[in-house]
SETILO-75164 format. One record per residue: residue in one letter; z, x, y of N, C-alpha, C, CB in turn. Coordinates in pm, whole numbers, plus 50000, padded with zeros to 5 digits. Each point is the difference from the previous one (the first is absolute). Glycine has a CB too. Layout:
aZXYZXYZXYZXY
...
# end
This chain:
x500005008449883500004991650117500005008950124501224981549876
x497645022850231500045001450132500624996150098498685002249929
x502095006750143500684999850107499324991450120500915022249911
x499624972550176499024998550148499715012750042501034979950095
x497885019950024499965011150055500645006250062498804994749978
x501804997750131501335006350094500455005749923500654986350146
x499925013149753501025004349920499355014649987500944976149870
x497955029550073499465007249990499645009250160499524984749761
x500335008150330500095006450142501475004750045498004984550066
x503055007049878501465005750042499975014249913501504974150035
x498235024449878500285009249874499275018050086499494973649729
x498965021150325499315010550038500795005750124497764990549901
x502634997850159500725006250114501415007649988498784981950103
x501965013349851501485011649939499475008649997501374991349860
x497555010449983499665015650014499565005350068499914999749873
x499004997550228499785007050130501345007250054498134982050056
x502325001650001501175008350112500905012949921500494973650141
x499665026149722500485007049896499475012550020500264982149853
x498625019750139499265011649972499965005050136498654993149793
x501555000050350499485000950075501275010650042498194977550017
x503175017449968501575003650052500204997750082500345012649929
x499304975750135499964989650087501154988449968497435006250027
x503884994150022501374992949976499464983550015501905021950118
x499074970349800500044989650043501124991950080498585003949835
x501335001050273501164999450132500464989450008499155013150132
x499514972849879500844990550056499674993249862500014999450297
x500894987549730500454990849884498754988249994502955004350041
x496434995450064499224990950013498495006849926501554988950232
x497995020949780498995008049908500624998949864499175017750181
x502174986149788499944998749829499784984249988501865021549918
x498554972650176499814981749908498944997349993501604988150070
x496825017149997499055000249973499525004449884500144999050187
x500205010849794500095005649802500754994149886499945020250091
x500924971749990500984989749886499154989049984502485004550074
x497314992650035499294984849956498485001849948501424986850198
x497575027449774499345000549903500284993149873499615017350116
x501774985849824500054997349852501174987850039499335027449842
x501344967850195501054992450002499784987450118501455022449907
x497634976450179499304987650076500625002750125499684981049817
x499645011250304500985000150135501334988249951497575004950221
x502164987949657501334991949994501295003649889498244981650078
x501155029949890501195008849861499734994149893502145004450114
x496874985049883499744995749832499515008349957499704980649995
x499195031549990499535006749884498594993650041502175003049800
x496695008950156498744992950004499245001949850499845004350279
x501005004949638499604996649847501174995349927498235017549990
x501594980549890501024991349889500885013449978498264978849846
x501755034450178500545008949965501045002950088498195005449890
x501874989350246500545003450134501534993349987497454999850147
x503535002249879501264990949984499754996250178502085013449758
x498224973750251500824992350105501125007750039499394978849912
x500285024550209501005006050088500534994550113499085015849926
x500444971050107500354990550152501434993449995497384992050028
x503425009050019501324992149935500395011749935499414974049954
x500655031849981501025009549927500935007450121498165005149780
x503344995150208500405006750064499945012250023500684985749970
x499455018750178500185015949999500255010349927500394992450125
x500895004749815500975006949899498875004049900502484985550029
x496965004149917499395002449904499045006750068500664983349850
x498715014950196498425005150052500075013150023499344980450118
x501935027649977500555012849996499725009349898501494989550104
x499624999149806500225009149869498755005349903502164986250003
x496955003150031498525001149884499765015250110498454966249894
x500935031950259499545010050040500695010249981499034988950117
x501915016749932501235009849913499165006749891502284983250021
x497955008249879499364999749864498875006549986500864981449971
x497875011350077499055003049990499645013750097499764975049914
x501405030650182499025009950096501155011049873499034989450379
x502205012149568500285009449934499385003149861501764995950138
x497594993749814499535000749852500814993349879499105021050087
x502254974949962500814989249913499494989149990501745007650049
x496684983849987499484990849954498645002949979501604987350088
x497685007449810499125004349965498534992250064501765008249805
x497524995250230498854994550116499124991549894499795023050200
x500164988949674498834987449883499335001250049500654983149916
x498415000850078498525002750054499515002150153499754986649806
x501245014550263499765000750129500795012850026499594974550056
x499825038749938500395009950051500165003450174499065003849762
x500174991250342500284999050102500974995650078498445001649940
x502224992349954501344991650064501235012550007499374972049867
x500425036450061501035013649981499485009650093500544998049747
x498514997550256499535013150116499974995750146498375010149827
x501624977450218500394994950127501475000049984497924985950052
x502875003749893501555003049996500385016650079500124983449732
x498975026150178500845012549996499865008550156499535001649706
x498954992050381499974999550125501304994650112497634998349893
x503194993950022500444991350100501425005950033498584978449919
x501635019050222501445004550039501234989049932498865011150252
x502164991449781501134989949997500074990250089501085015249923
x498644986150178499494991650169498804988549940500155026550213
x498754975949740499024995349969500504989449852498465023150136
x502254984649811500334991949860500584990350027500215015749870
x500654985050219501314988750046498734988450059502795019350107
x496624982149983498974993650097499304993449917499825015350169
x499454992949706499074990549896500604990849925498695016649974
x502234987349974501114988449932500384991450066500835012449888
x499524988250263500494987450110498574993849977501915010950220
x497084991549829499294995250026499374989749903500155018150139
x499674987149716500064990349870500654994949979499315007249923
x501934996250122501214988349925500484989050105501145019749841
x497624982450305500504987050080498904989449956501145012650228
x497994989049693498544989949952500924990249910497505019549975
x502034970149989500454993049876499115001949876500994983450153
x500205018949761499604999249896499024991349936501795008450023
x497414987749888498974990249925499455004649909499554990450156
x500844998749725500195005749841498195006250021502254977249812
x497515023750095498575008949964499714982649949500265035649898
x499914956250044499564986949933498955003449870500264986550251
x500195024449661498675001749901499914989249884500115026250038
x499154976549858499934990649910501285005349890497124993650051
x503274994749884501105010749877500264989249870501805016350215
x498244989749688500224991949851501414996750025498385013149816
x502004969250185501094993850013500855004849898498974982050104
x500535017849796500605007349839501005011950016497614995949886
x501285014350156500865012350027500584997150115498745016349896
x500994982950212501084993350129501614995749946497594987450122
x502245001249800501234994649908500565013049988499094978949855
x500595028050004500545009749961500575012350092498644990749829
x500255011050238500995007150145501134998250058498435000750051
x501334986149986501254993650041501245001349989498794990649986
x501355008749857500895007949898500905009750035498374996749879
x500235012750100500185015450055500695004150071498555000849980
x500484995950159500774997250115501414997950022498164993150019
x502104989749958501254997650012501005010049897499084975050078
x500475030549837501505011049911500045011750048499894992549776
x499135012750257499455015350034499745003550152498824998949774
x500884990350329499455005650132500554992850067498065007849966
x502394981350036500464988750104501325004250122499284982349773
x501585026450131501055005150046499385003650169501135009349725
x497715000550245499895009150081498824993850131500785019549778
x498104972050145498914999050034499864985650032499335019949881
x500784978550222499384981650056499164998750091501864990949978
x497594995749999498794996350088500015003650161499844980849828
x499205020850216499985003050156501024991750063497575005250008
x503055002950123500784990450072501285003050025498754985649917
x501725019049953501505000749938501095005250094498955004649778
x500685006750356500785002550061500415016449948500474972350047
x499505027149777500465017350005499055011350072501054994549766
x499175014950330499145008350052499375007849883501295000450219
x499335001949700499675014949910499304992049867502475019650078
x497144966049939499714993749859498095000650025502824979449952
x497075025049921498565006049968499614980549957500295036349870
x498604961550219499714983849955498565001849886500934986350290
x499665008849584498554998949900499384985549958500965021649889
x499264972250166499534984850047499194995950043501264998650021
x497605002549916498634995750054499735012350082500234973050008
x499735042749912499345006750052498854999749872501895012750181
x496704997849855498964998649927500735005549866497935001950192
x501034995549769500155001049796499615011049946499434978549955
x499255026150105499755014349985501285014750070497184985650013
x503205007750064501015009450045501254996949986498655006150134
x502034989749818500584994149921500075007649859499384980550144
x499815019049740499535001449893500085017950018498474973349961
x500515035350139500075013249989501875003950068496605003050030
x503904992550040501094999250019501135003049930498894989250093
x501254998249749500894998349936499605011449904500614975150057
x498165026749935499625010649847500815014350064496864989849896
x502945013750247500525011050027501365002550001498245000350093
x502564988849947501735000249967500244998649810500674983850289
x498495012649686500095000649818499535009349957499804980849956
x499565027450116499445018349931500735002750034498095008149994
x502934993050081500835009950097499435009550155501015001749738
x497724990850253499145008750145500644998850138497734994549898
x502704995650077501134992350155501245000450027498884985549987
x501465020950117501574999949983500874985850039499705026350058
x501324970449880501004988149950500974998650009499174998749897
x501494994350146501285001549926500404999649858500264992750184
x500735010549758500525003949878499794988149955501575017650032
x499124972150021500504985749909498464991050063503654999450007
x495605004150021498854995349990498635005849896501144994450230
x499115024249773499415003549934500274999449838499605009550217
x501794981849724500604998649874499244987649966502405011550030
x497324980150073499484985049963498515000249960501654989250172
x497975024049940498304995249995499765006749874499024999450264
x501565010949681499575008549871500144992849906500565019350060
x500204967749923499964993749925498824987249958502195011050063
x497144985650092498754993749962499085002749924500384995850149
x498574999149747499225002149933498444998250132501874991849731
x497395007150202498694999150100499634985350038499005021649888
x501734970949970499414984650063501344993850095498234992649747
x503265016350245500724995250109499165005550139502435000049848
x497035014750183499544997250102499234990150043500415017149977
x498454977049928498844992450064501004986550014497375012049881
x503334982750049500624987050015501075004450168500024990949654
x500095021350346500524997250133499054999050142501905011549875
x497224992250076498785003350087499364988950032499665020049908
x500434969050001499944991149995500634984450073499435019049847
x501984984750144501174995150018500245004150190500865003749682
x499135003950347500115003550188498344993250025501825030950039
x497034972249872498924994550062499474981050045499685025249864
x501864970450015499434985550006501304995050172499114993349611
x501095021150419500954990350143499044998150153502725014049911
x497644972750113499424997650156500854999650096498474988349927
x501255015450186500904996350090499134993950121501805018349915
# end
């Protein structure tokens, strides 16, 4: 499946300015390179992209953090580690405000009610503690509620290899999923609307 083009013009442009050693100073030039792959509204412009509009700061921080030290893994989008790793602390704080003042809106994909059920399950024994629908008020709560399915799916496989860093009493639960608990959960956050 092909990218849009922008996406492919953001992509050319990083590496320019990359190659060029040409800083990315202000905050308003990197959101031009964000919203290549992630939209001017933080939904994502492929099925691979996670929803970032509505997610709190906290979180949004922490992924960039992540992604500019190498404690998260970029996958199929290697550019995302290599902008992160451009970015100041000033700029990080600013991009995260700035996403986490949008509202959130589930992705609405298609999903097998079946496995949904069975998620549910899941969910409620294994994730619920930690993980609720948009809204909730916790700053630091990672929302998986009608985010996409494809990202989602490469997501959970990476906290179940061990590629992602976790917490302990999260990384005890997910090692315990088999492959069809992931898809039934994948399933299960995909059948939510808001």
């Amino acid at each position: 499946m092909g990218r849009p083009m922008d996406v492919w013009k953001s992509i050319a442009v990083v590496t320019l300015l990359t190659a060029s050693g040409v800083g990315l100073a202000d905050v308003s030039g990197m959101l031009k390179l964000c919203t290549g792959c992630h939209g001017e509204d933080g939904r994502g412009m492929t099925a691979d992209m996670p929803i970032i509009a509505g997610l709190s700061a906290i979180v949004q921080e922490d992924a960039l953090y992540g992604y500019a030290d190498g404690n998260r893994n970029c996958g199929t989008t290697p550019m995302m580690c290599k902008s992160a790793e451009r970015l100041t602390e000033d700029q990080i704080v600013e991009l995260a405000a700035h996403y986490a003042a949008m509202p959130y809106v589930a992705a609405g994909e298609e999903f097998d009610a079946a496995l949904a059920e069975a998620g549910k399950a899941i969910h409620d024994r294994d994730c619920a503690i930690c993980h609720h629908a948009a809204g909730s008020g916790d700053e630091d709560e990672v929302v998986l509620h009608g985010q996409r399915k494809d990202y989602l799916r490469y997501a959970l496989q990476q906290y179940a290899a061990g590629e992602r860093m976790q917490l302990p009493a999260m990384a005890k639960k997910i090692s315990a999923l088999a492959s069809e608990d992931i898809e039934a959960l994948v399933n299960y956050y995909a059948s939510y609307r808001n």
